[in-house]
C-alpha positions in Angstrom: 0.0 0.0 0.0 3.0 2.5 0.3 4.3 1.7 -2.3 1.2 2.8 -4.3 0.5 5.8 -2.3 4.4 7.0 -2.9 3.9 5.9 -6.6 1.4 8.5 -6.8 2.6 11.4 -4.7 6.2 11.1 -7.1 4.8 10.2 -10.3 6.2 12.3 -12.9 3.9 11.1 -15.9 1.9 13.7 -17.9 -1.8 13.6 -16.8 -4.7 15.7 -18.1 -7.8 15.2 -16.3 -11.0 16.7 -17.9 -13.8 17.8 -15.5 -16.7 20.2 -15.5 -16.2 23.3 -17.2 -12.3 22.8 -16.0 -9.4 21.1 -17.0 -6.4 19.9 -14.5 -3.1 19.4 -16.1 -0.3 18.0 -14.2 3.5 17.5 -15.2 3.9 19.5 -18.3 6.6 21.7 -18.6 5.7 25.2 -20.3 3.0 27.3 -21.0 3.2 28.4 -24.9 0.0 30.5 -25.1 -2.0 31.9 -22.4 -5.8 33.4 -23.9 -9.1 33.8 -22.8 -9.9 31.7 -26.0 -7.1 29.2 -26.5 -4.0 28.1 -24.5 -1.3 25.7 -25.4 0.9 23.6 -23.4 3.7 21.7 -23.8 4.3 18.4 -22.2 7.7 16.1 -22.4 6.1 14.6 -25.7 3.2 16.5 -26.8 1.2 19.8 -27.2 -1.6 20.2 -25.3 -4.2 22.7 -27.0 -7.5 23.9 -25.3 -10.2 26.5 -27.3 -13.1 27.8 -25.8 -14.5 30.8 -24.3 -13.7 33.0 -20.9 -10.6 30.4 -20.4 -8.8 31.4 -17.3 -5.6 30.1 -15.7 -7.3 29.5 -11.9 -4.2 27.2 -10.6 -0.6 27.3 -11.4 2.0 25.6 -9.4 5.7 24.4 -10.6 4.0 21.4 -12.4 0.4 21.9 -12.5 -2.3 24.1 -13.9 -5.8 24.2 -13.8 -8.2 25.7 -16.5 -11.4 27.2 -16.3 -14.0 28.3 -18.4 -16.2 27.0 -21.6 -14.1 24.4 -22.6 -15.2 23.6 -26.5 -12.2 21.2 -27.6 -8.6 20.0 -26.7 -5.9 18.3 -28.6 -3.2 16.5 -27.7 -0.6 16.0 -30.2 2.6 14.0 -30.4 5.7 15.8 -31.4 
């Protein structure tokens, strides 16, 4: 059981987690645009792109960020 509770609290993998009107983003590594209609992130792999409307950066810590807003669409693309 510690071992999956440390697994968690030290994983380093890119997660995007997509809930009501928000958008949590975890272990990406820049912010490329910052909008009230679109942002992009990059991740160690991909781009992350969200468009919709009133889209505001609520949460931003060293490896996290959560977005807010009328989400329409997101795309995730491999580099």
């Amino acid at each position: 059981m510690r071992k999956l509770i440390r697994e968690f609290i030290d994983s380093e993998e890119f997660q995007l987690t997509l809930l009501k009107d928000r958008v949590n983003i975890v272990n990406y590594q820049s912010l490329l645009q910052i909008d009230s209609k679109e942002m992009i992130l990059k991740s160690e792999f991909s781009k992350i792109m969200i468009r919709g409307e009133n889209l505001v950066l609520n949460k931003l810590l060293d490896d996290e960020v959560l977005i807010t807003g009328d989400i329409h669409f997101i795309e995730v693309k491999d580099e």
